[in-house]
C-alpha positions in Angstrom: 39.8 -53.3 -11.4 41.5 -50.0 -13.1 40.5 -46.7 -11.1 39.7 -43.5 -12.7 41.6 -40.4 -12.6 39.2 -37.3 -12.0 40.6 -34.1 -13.1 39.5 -31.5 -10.7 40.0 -28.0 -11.3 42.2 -26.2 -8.9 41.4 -22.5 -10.1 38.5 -21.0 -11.4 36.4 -22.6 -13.9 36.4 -22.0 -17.4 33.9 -19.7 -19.0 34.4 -17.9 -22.8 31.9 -15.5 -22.2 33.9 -14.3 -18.9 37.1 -14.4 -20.9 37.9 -17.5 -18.5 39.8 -19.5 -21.2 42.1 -21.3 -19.0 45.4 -20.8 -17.9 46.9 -22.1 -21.5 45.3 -19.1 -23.0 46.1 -16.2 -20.4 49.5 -15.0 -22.3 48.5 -16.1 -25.5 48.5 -13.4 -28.5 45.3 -13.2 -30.8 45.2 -13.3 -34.5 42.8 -11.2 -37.1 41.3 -13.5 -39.3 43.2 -11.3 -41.7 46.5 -11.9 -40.3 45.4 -16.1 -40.5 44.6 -15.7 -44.0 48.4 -14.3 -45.1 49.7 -16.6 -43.3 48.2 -19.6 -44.3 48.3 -18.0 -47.9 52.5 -17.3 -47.9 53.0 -20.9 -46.4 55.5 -22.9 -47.9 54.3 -24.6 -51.0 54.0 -28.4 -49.3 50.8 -26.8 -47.1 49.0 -30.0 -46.1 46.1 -30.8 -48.4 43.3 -31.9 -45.7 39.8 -31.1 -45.1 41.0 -28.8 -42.0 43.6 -27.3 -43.5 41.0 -26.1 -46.6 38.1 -25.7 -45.1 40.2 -23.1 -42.8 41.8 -21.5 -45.8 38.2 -20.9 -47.1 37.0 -19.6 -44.0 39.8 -16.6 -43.5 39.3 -16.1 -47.2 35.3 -15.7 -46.3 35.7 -13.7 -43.3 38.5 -11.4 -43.7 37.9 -7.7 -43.4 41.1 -6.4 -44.7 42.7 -7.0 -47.8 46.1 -6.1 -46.9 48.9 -7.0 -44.8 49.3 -3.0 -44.2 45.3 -2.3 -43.8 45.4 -5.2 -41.4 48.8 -3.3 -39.7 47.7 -0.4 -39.6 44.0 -1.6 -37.7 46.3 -3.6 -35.1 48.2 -0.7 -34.5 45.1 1.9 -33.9 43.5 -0.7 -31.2 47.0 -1.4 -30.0 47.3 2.6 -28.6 44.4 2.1 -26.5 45.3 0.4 -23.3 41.8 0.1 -22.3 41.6 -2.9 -24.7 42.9 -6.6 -24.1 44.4 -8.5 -26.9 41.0 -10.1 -27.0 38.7 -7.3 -27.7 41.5 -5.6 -30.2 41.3 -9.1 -32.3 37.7 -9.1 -32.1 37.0 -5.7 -33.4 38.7 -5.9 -36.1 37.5 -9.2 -36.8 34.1 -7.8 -36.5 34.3 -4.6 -37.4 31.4 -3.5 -35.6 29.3 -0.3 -36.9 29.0 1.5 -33.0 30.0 1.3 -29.4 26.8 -0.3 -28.7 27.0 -3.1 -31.0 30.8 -4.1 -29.7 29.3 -4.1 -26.4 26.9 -6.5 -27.5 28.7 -8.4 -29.4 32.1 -9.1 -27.9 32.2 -11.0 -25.0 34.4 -9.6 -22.2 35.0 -8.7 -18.7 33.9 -5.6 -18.7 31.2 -3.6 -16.8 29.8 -1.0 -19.5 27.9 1.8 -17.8 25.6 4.3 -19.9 27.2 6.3 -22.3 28.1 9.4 -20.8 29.8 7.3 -17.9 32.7 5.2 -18.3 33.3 1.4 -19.2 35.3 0.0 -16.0 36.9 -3.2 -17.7 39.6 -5.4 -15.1 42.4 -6.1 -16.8 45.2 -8.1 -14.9 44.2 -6.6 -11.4 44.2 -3.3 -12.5 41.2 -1.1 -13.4 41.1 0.7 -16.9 38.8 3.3 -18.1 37.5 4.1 -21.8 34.7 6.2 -22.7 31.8 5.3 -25.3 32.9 8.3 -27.4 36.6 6.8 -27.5 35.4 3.2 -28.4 33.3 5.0 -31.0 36.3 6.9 -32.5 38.6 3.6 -32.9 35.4 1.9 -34.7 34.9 4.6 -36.7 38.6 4.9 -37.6 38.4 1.5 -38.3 35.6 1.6 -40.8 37.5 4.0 -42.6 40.4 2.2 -43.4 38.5 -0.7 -43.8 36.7 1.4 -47.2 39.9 2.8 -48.3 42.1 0.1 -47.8 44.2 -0.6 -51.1 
């Protein structure tokens, strides 16, 4: 008679909407959609011709917010001087490109307590607490909207 091996999780247990993505995940770098889309585009010419492979393609080309290798740049680098932000939340803005502070706080799932907005959003990020204001968050979105209509 065979047995069964039971995989039993030594750590905490997953959960997306905590950002509990498992350990696999808790050094890993996130992509814009944008940044998937050049990259799939500027791939050798032998790119595999499967369903997954196209129907990925057309999704990055469907959901890309930026044009541009720069516009997409230059939106990495504005969320990128904000240390309030994990590599998470940065990808997701952009990918989202949400209108407001309130919407990204509704929208993008994190580990962060968000107060009212003339407090501050507490998020814990490796152990260590960071502090951002709503008026900040609402400055990078607002930033980010306007590159995202002047973008080239």
């Amino acid at each position: 008679m065979a047995t069964r091996l039971r995989h039993r999780p030594t750590g905490e247990e997953e959960d997306a909407a905590a950002l509990k993505l498992g350990p696999e995940f808790n050094n890993a770098g996130c992509l814009l959609i944008s940044e998937v889309k050049y990259l799939l585009e500027n791939r050798d010419k032998d790119a595999p011709d499967t369903a997954v492979y196209n129907k990925t393609l057309e999704y990055v080309k469907t959901f890309t917010k930026f044009s541009t290798t720069d516009s997409a740049s230059a939106v990495r680098e504005t969320l990128r001087r904000e240390p309030a932000l994990t590599q998470f939340e940065t990808a997701q803005i952009a990918n989202l490109c949400p209108a407001d502070a309130e919407e990204a706080k509704s929208v993008i799932p994190r580990s962060v307590t968000y107060l009212s907005s003339n407090m501050k959003i507490l998020i814990l990020n490796a152990n260590s607490l960071v502090k951002i204001d709503d008026d900040r968050l609402q400055a990078l979105l607002d930033e980010i909207q306007t590159m995202r209509k002047f973008q080239t």
